[in-house]
N, C-alpha and C positions, 0 to 999 in steps of 0.2 A: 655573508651567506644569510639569506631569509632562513628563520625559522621553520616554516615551511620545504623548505628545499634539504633535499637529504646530501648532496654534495656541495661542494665549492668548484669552480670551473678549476680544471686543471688539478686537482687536488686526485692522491693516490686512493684507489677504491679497495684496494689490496689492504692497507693500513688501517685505513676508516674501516672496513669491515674488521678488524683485528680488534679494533680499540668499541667497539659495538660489542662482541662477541662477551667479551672478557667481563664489562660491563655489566651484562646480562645474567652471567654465571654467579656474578657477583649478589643481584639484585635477588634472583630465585633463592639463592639459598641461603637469603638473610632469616632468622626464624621468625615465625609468622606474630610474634609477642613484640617486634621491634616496632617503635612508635613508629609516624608519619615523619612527622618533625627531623628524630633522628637519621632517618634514612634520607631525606632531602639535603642533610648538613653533609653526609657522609657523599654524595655524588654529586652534588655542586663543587664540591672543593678538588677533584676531578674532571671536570669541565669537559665531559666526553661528549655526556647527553645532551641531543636538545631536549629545553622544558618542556615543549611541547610532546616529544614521546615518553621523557621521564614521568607526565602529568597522568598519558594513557597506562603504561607501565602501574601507577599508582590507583587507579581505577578497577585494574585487571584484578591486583592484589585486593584489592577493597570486595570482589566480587567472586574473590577466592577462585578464581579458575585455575584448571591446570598447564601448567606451560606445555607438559609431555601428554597431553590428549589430543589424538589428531581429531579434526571433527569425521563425523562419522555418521552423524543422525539429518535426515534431510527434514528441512524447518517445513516444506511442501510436499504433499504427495505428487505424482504426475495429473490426476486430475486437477487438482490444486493450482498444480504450476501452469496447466493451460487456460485454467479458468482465468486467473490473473492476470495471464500474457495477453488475452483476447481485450480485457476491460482497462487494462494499463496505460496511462496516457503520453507513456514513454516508447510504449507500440507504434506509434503513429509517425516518430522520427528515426528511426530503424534507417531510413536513406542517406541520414543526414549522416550517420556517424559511421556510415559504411563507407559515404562519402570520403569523409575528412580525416578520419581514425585508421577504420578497421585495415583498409588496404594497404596503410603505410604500418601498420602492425604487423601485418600479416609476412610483408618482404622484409620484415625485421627481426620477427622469431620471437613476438609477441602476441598475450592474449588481451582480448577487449569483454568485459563486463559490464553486462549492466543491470544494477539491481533496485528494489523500491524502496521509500524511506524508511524500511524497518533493517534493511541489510540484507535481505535474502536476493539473493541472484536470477534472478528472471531470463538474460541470454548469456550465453559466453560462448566467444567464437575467438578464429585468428588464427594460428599457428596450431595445426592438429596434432604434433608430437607433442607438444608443451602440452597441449588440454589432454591426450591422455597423462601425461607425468601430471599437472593439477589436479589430477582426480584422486591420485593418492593420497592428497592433503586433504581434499574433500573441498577444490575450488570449484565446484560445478554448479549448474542450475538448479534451484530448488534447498539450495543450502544459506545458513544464516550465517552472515559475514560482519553481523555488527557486531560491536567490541563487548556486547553484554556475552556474547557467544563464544568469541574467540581471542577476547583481547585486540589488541592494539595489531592495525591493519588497512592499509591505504583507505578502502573502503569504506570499512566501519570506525575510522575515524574522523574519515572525512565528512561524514552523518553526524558522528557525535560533535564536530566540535563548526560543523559548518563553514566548511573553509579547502579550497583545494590543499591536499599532502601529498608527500611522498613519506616513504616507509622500505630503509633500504635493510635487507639480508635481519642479523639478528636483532634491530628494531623492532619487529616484531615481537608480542611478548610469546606467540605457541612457536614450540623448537622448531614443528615438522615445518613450518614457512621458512627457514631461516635462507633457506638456498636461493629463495626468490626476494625481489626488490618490488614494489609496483608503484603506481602514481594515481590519484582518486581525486574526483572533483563534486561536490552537491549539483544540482540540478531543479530548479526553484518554478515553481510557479508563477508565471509572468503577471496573471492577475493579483493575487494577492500574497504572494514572495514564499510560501508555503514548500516547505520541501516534498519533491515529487520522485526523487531517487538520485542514484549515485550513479559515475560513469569512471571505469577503471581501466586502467594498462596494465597489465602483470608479465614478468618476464627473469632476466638474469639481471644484473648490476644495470645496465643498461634501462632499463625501467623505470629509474631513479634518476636517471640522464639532468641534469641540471635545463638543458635543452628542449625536455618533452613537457614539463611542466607549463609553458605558454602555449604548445600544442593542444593541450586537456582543454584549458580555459578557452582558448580559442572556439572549441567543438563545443562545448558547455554555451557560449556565447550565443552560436548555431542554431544551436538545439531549442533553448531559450527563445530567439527569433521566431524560427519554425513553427513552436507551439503560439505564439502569440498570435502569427499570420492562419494558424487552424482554427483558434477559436474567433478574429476576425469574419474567415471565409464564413463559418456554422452561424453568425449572428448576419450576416449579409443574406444567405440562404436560406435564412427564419425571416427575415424581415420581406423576402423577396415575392410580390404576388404569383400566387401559384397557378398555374394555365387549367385549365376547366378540362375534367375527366373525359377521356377516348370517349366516340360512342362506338354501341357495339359491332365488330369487323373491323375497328379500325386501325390494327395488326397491331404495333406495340405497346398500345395502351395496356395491355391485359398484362405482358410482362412485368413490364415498370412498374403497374402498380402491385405487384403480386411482390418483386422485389423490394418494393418500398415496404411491403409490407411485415416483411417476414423482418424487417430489422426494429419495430415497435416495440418499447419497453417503458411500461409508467417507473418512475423513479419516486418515491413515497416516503423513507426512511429520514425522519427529520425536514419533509417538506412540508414544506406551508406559505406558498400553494405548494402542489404538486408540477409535476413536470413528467411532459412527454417527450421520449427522447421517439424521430422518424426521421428514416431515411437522412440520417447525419445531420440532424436539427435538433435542436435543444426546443422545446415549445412549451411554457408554463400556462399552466390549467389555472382554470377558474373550481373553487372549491366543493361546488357541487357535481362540473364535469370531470373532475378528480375522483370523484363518490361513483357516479354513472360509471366511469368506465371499468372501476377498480370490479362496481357485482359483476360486470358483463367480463370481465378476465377471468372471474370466479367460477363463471357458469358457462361456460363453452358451448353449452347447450343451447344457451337462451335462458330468459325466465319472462313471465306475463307481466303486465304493467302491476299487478297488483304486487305481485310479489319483490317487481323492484323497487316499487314508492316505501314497501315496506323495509327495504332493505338501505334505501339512501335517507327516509323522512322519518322512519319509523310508523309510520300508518299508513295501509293499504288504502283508506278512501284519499291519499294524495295524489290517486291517478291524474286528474287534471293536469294540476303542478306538475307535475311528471312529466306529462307528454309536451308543454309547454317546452318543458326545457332540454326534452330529446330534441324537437324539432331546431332546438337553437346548435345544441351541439354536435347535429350532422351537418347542419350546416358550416359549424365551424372547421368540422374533418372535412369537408370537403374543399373550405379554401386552404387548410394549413397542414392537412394530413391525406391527399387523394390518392385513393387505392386503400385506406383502412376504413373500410364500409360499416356504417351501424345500419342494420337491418329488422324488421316488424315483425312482430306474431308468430313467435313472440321476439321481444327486441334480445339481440345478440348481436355481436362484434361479427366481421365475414372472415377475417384472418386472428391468429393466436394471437395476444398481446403476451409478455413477460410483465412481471410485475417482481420490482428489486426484492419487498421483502420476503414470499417464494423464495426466490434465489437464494437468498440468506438464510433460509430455515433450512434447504435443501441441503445447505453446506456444513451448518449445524448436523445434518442427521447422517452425512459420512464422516462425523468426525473432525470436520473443519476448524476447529477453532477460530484458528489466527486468522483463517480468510472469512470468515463470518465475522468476526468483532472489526476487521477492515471495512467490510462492506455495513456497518450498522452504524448511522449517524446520527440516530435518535428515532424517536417513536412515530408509528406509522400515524402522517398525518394529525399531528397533536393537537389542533385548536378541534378537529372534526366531530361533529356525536352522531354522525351517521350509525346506523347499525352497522354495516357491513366494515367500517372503519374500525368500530371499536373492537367488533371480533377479532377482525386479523393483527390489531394495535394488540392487545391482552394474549396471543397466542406467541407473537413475535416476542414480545417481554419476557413472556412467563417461561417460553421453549429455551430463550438464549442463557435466562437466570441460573435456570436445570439445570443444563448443559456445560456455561461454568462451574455448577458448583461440582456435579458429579464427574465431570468426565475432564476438563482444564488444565494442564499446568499451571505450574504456578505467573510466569510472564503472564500468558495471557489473561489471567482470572486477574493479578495485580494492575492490568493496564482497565480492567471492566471494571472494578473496584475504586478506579481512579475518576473514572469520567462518567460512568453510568450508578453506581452502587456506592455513592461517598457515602450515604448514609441509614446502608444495609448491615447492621451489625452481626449477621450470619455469613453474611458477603468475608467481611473482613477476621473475622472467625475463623473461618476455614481458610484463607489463603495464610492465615498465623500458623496451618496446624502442616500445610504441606510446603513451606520455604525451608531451604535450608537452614540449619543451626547458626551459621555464620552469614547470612544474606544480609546483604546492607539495608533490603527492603524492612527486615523485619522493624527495624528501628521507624520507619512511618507507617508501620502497623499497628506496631504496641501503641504510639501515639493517636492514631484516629479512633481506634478500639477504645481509650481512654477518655476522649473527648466525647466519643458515642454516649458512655456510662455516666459521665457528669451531665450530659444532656435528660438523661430518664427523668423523672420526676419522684 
């Protein structure tokens, strides 16, 4: 039997779940002072566990969770969860898995999940009696299913350890799952192997089917395919000359490009260039037409040449320079972006643009955490000294820093702490002061906070 595989072909599920169970009762109520060491020697020589759940099992305890807390608390609000589902690049293969999965799920009396690389669940569909019964465990949409949250779980161990699982009945380390078995597989970024979320089966013993575990991968394989052949078509569709604007009467042109238009969003957070995503085109900016478009987002209204030379050059007598380089960059919306008009007197956008870090601050200010540290991949436009760059670069900083410190959990404020604030010594102060007593985190706390101190002068 693989490691990975929760049964052996023909082997009793009745028994296996016996020798699981006992296991388990065993494991919990070892006291919390019993080394690592000791507990490995004591259930190896028992040879129930696989290493692989014994390892997760050992993680849960490291992380102090509790096996008798049903989850209960949702890691996304409902705004949250839509906002994510619309931007999620797992949205877009939703056919595939409906395809190959869900339907033979569904005649089986199983549920299908699928959640992003942090472990929160984004859909879950399949069998409607089982998804109301998973809702009392708290397997729904919008909930956190990696093992930091719930321990050891098709799902979220399948994130953690990057590797399709199963995870049959009391494998699991939380009680209330016990009744359920499921099967979980990563799902990677074709371009550059990055994990992009998890894809789950959840159900009775069945779940853990020795059988369905080549089915997963197979769908994962799909899926994989799928997104490679999407981001194909979007670089074929950017590359592809674009046919020259309706004139006016000439019945669908107005739509089309009104449709094109409304889907325009500058993407800025850690670019450099920037990039314009239109009408399902990725399309990278040149650095100044990054700057022009970003004030003309800003100002809905319009603004006069002066005031935007002042805002992209820093000096109002750069009108020249300025209109030089509008006339280059209408011309360029009009071969690679037609229907998103820049218009005179004063210059203004014809349609809204979104601009990512907006979005981001916006999420910040309901509270978003975790989907605002998602969407924040470094600082707006970093090489830029435009004026209007630097504003919104020092306000995105300074809003998201705040908002950690004062309003954060601890995950999220530990994960900002890691990648953006290594060496914020207030940063890492406060995530000392709200971890739990027992967090395994605190021990690369006290350690950075210490390295901080030897750094002062």
């Amino acid at each position: 039997m693989s490691g990975w595989q929760a049964l052996r072909r023909g082997e009793s599920v009745r028994e296996r779940r016996t020798q699981i169970e006992r296991a388990h009762a065993q494991f919990v109520g070892v006291s919390g002072s019993a080394a690592e060491p000791e507990l490995r020697e004591r259930f190896a020589a028992q040879q129930t566990l696989r290493p692989v759940v014994f390892d997760s099992w050992l993680r849960s305890r490291r992380r102090t969770l509790d096996p008798d807390r049903t989850p209960d608390q949702p890691a996304l609000s409902a705004d949250e969860l839509d906002a994510l589902r619309r931007v999620h690049p797992l949205g877009q293969v939703l056919p595939v898995v409906q395809r190959l999965l869900l339907e033979e799920a569904s005649d089986s009396g199983f549920i299908v999940a699928i959640g992003d690389a942090a472990g929160r669940l984004l859909w879950v569909d399949g069998d409607a009696r089982l998804r109301t019964r998973a809702e009392d465990m708290g397997f729904t949409a919008g909930m956190d299913w990696s093992e930091a949250a719930v321990g050891t779980s098709a799902p979220g161990s399948a994130l953690a350890l990057d590797h399709a699982i199963q995870v049959l009945g009391a494998e699991h380390y939380n009680r209330s799952v016990h009744q359920w078995s499921c099967t979980a597989i990563p799902v990677h970024d074709p371009d550059d192997g990055a994990i992009l979320g998890v894809i789950d089966v959840t159900g009775g013993d069945a779940a853990a089917a020795p059988h369905l575990l080549p089915l997963v991968e197979a769908t994962r394989a799909a899926v994989e395919a799928e997104l490679q052949l999407a981001a194909l078509r979007a670089r074929i569709d950017r590359d592809r000359p674009r046919p020259s604007r309706g004139r006016r009467g000439d019945g669908p042109a107005a739509p089309v490009a009104a449709a094109r238009a409304q889907s325009a969003r500058l993407v800025l957070l850690g670019r450099d260039p920037g990039i314009l995503e239109h009408a399902g085109a990725v399309l990278p900016l040149s650095g100044r037409h990054a700057e022009i478009l970003l004030a003309l987002a800003e100002a809905p209204h319009g603004l006069s040449a002066a005031v935007l030379a002042e805002q992209v050059y820093g000096d109002a007598a750069s009108e020249q320079t300025l209109r030089a380089e509008v006339v280059r960059l209408r011309k360029w919306l009009g071969t690679h972006a037609p229907g998103l008009g820049l218009e005179s007197r004063p210059y203004r956008l014809r349609d809204t643009v979104r601009v990512d870090a907006r979005e981001m601050l916006a999420a910040l200010g309901r509270g978003a955490h975790r989907l605002a540290l998602a969407a924040y991949e470094g600082a707006v436009l970093p090489h830029s000294d435009a004026p209007v760059v630097r504003d919104l670069r020092g306000d995105v900083d300074a809003t998201l820093r705040e908002s950690m410190l004062q309003s954060a959990a601890a995950d999220p404020l530990f994960e900002y702490a890691q990648h953006w604030a290594s060496d914020d010594a207030e940063v890492w102060q406060t995530l000392l002061g709200i971890l739990p007593p027992l967090s395994p985190k605190r021990a690369r706390v006290v350690a950075r906070l210490e390295a901080l101190e030897r750094l002062q002068p």
